[in-house]
Residue frames relative to the residue before (quaternion, step in Angstrom):
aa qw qx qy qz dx dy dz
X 1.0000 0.0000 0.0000 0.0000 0.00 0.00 0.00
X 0.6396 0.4732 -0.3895 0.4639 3.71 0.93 -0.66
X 0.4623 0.6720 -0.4390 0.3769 3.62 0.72 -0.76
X 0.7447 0.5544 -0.1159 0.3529 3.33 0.67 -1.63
X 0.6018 0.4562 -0.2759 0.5947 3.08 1.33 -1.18
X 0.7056 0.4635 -0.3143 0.4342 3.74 0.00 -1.09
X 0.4301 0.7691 -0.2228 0.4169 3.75 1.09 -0.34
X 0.7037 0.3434 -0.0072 0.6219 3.21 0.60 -2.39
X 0.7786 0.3478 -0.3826 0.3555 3.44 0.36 -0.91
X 0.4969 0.4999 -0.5613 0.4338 3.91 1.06 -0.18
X 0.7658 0.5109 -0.3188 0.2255 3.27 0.45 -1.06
X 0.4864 0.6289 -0.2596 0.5482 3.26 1.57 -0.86
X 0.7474 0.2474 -0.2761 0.5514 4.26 0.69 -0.72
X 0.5433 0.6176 -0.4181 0.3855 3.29 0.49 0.58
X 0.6986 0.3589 -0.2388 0.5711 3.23 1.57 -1.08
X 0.6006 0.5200 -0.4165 0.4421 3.43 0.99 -0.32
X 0.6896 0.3766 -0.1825 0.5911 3.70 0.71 -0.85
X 0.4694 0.6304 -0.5898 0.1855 3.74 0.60 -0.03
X 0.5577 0.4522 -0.5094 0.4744 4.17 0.65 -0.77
X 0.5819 0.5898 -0.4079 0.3835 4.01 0.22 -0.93
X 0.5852 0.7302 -0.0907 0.3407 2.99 1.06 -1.28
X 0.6408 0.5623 0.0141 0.5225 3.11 1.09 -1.99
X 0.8355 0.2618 -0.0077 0.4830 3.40 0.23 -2.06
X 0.4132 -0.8175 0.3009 0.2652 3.69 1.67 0.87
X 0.2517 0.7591 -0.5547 0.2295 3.27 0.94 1.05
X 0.7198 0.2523 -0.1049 0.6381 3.89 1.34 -0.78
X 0.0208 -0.7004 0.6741 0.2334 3.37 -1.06 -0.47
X 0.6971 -0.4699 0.3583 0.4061 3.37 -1.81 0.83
X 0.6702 0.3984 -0.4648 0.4197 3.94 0.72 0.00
X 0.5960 0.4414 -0.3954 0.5418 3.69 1.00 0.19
X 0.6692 0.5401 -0.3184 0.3990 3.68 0.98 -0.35
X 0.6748 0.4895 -0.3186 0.4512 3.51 1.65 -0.81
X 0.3732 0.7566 -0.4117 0.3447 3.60 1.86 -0.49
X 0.8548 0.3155 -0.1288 0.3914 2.75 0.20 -2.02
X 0.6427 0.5092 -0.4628 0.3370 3.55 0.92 -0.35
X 0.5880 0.5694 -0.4365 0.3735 3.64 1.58 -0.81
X 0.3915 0.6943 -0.4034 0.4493 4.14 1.53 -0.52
X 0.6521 0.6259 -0.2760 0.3270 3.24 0.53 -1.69
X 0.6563 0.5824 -0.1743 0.4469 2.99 0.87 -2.40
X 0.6985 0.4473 -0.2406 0.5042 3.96 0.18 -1.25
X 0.7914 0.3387 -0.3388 0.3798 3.82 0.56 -0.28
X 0.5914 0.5480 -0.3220 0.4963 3.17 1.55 -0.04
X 0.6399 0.4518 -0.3368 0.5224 3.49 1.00 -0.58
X 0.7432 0.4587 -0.3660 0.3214 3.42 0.68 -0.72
X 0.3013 0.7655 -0.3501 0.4480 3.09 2.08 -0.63
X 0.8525 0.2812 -0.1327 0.4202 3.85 0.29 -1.82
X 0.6678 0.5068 -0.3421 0.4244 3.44 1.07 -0.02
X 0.7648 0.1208 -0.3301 0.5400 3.04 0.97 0.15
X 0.9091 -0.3572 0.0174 0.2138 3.40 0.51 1.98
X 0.2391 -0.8752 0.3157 0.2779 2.95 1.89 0.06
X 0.0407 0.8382 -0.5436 0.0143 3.77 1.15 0.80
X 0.7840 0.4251 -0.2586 0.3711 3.39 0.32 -1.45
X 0.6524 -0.5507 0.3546 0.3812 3.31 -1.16 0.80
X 0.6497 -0.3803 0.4815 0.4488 4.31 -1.30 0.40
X 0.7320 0.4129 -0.2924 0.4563 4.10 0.54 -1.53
X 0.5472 0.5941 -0.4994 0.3132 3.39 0.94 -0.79
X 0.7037 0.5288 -0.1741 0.4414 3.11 0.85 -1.99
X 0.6492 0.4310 -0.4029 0.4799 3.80 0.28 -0.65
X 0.6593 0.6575 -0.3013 0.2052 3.61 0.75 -0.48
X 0.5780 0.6083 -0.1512 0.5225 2.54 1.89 -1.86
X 0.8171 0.3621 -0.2555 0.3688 3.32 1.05 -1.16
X 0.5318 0.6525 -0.3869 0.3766 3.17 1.32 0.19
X 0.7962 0.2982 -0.3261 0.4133 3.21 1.05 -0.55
X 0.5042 0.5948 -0.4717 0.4118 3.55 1.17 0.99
X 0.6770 0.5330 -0.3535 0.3643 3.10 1.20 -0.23
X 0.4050 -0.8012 0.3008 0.3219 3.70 -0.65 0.43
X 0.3258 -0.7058 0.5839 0.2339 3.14 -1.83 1.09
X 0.2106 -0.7101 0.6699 0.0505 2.66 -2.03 0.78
């Protein structure tokens, strides 16, 4: 089941980062980083019960991810 998840979510930072991508501001070895970050906060997220709210979590990880 993690496989899967880690999967969607590479695929999912790729399309989001795909212009970055393009205009060589990232590359796909800085894109699998942050998506493998992603992966580890989401599992830890469900292992330890998913208490906090989905927005909480999308927040936290929004504001680690980077703006351009």
């Amino acid at each position: 089941m993690s496989g899967i998840l880690l999967d969607y979510i590479n695929y999912a930072m790729e399309i989001i980062f795909q212009e970055d991508i393009d205009n060589h501001k990232m590359n796909r070895t800085q894109v699998l980083f942050l998506s493998g970050g992603m992966f580890n906060i989401i599992c830890d997220w469900i292992k330890r019960g998913a208490t906090e709210s989905p927005a909480s979590l999308t927040d936290k990880i929004s504001r680690i991810l980077p703006q351009y």
